[in-house]
ZAKE-79409 format. One record per residue: residue number from 1; z, y, x of N, C-alpha, C in turn; residue in one letter. Coordinates in steps of 0.2 Angstrom, whole numbers. Layout:
BEGIN
+------+-------+-------+-------+-------+-------+-------+-------+-------+-------+------+
| resi |   n.Z |   n.Y |   n.X |  ca.Z |  ca.Y |  ca.X |   c.Z |   c.Y |   c.X | resn |
+------+-------+-------+-------+-------+-------+-------+-------+-------+-------+------+
|  NUM |     Z |     Y |     X |     Z |     Y |     X |     Z |     Y |     X |    A |
...
+------+-------+-------+-------+-------+-------+-------+-------+-------+-------+------+
This chain:
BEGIN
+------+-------+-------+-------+-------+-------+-------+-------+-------+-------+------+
| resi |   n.Z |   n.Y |   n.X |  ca.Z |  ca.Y |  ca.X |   c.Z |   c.Y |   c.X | resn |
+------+-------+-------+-------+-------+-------+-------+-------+-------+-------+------+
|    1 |   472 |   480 |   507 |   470 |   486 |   510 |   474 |   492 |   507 |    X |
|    2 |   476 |   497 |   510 |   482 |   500 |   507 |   478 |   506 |   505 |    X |
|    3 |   480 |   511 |   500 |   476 |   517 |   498 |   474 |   521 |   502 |    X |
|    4 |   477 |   522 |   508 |   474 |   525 |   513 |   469 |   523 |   516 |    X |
|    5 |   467 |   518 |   517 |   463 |   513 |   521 |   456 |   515 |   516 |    X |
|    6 |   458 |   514 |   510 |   452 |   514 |   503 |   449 |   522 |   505 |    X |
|    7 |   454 |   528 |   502 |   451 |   535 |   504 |   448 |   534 |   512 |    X |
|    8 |   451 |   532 |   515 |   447 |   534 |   522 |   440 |   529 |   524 |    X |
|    9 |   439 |   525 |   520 |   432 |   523 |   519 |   428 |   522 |   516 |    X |
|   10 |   430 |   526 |   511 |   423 |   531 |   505 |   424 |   538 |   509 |    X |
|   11 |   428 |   541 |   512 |   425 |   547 |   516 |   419 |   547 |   522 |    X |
|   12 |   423 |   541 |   525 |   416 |   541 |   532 |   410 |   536 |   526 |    X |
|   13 |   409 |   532 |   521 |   402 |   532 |   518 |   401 |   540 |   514 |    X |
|   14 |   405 |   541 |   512 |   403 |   550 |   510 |   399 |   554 |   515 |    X |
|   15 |   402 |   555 |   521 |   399 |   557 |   524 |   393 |   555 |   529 |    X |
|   16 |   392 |   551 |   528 |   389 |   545 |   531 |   380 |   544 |   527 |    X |
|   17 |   383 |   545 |   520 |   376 |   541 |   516 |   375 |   544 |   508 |    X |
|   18 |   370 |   549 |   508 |   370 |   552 |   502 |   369 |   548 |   496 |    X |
|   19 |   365 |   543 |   498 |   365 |   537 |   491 |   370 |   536 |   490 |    X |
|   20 |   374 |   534 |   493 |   381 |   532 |   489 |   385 |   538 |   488 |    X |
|   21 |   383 |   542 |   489 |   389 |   550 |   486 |   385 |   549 |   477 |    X |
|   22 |   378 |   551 |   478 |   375 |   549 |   472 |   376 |   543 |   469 |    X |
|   23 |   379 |   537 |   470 |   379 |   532 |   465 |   385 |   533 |   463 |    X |
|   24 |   391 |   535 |   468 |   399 |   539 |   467 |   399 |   542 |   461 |    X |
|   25 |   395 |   549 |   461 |   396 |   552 |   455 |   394 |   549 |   450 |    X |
|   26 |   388 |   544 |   450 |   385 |   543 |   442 |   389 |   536 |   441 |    X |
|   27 |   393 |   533 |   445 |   392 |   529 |   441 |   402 |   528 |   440 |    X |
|   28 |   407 |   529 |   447 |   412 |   527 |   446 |   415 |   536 |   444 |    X |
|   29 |   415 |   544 |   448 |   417 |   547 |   446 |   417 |   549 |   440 |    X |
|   30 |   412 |   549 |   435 |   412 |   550 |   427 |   416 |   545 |   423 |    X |
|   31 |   417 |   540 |   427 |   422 |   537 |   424 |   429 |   537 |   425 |    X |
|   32 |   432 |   540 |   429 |   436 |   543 |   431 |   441 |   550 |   426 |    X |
|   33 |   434 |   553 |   428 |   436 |   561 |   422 |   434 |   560 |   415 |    X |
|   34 |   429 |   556 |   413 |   431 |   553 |   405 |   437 |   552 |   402 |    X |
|   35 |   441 |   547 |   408 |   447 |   542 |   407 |   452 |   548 |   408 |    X |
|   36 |   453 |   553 |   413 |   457 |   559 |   413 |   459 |   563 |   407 |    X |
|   37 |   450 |   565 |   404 |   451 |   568 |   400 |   455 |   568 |   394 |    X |
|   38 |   450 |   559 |   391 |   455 |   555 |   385 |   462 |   557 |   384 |    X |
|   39 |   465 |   554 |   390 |   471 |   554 |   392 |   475 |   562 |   390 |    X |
|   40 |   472 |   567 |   394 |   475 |   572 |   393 |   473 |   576 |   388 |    X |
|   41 |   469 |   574 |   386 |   467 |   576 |   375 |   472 |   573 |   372 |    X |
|   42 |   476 |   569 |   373 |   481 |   567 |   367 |   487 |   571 |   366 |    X |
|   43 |   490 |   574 |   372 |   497 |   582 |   374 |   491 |   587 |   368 |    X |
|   44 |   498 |   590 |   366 |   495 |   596 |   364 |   495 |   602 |   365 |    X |
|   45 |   497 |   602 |   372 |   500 |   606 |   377 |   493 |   607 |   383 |    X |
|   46 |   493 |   610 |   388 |   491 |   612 |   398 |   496 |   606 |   399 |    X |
|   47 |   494 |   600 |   400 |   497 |   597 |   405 |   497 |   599 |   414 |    X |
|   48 |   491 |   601 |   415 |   493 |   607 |   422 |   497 |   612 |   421 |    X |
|   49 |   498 |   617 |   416 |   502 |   623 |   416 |   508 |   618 |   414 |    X |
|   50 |   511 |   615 |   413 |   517 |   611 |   413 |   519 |   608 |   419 |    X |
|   51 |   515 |   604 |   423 |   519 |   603 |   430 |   518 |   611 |   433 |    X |
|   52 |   514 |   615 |   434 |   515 |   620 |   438 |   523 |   624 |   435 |    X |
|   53 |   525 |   624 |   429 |   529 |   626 |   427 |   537 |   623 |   430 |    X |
|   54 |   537 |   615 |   430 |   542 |   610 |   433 |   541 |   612 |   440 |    X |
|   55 |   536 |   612 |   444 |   536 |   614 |   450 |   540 |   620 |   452 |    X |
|   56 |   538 |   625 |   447 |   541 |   631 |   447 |   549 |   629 |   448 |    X |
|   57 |   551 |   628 |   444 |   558 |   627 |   441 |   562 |   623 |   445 |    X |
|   58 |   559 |   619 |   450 |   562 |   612 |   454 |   562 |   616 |   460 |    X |
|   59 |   557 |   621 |   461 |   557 |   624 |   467 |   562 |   631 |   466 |    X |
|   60 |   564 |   632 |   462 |   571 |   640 |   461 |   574 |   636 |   460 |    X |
|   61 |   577 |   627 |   457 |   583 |   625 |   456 |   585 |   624 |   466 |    X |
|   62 |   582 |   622 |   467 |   583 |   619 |   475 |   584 |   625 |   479 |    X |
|   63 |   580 |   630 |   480 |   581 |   636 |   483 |   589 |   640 |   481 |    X |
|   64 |   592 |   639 |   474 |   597 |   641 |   471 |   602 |   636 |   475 |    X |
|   65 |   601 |   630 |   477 |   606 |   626 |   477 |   606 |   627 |   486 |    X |
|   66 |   599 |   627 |   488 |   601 |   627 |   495 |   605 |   633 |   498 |    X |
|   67 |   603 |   641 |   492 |   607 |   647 |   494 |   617 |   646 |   494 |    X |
|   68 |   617 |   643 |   490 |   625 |   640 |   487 |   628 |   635 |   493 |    X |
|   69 |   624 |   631 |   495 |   624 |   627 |   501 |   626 |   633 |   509 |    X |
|   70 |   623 |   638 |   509 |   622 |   640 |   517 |   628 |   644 |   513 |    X |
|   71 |   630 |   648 |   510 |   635 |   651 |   507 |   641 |   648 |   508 |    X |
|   72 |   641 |   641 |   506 |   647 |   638 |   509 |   646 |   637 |   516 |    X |
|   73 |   642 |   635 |   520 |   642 |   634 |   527 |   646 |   639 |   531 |    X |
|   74 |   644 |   645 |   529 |   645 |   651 |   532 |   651 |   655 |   532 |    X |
|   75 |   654 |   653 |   526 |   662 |   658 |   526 |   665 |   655 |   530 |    X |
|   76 |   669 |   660 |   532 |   674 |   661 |   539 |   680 |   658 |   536 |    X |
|   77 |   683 |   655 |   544 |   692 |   650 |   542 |   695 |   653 |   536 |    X |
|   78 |   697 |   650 |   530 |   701 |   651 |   525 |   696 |   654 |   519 |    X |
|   79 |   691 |   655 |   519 |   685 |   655 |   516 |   684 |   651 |   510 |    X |
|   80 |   682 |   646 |   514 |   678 |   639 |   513 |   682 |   633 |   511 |    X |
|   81 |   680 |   630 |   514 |   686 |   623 |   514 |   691 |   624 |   519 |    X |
|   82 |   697 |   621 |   519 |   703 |   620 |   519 |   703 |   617 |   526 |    X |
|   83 |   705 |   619 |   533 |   706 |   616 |   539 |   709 |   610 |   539 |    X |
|   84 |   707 |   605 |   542 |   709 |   599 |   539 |   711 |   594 |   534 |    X |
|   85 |   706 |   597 |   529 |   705 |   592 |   522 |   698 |   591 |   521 |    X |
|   86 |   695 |   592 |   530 |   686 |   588 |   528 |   687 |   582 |   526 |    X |
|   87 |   682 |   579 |   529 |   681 |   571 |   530 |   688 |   565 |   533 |    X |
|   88 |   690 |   568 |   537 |   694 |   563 |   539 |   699 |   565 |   536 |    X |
|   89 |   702 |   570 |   532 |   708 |   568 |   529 |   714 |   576 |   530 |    X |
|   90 |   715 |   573 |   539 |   718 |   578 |   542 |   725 |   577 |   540 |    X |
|   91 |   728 |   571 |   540 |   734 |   568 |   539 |   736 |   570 |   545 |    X |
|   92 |   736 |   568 |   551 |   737 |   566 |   555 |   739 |   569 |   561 |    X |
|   93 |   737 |   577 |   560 |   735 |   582 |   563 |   742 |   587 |   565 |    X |
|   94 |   743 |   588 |   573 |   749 |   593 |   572 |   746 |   600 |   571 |    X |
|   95 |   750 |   605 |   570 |   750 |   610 |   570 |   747 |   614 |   578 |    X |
|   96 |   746 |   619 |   577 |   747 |   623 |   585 |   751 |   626 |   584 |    X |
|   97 |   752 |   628 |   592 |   760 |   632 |   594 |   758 |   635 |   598 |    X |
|   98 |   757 |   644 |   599 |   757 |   648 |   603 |   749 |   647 |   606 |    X |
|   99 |   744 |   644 |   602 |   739 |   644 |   607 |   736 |   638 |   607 |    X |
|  100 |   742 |   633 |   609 |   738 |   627 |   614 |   738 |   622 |   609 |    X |
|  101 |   734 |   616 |   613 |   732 |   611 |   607 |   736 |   605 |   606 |    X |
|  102 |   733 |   601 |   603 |   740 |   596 |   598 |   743 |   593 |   604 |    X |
+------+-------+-------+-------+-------+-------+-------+-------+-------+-------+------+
């Protein structure tokens, strides 16, 4: 049964049957936030104020990168990249003459 399947049938017995919210809390969720806790008592740091922080930072690295991204997209012929030196190479390519095409 996949984690999903797990969450979605303690929701419908959640809402379904208060003895089991009640056994939920007293017997698995305190054991839960105990084992949390331990864990996060040993940083001697916010381990939340730390991922918000990385959050922060992943999110204005990407936003930086995707500004740099649309910047290149957008410069005009002679701007940007080099006509005919994308992907294919553009060996192969003649010149135009007056207008019309190769």
């Amino acid at each position: 049964m996949s984690i999903l399947g797990i969450m979605l049938l303690l929701h419908v017995l959640a809402w379904n049957s208060e003895r089991f919210c009640d056994w939920y809390a007293a017997h698995v969720f305190r054991i839960w936030v105990e084992t949390y806790g331990r864990a996060m008592g040993m940083v001697p740091f916010s381990v939340g104020e730390a991922l918000i922080g990385l959050g922060l930072g992943f999110g204005a690295l990407g936003g930086a990168l995707g500004l740099i991204w649309l910047a290149g997209r957008m410069s005009g012929p002679g701007e940007g990249r080099k006509e005919g030196r994308g992907r294919g190479g553009g060996a192969g390519r003649m010149p135009r003459r007056n207008g019309q095409g190769p």
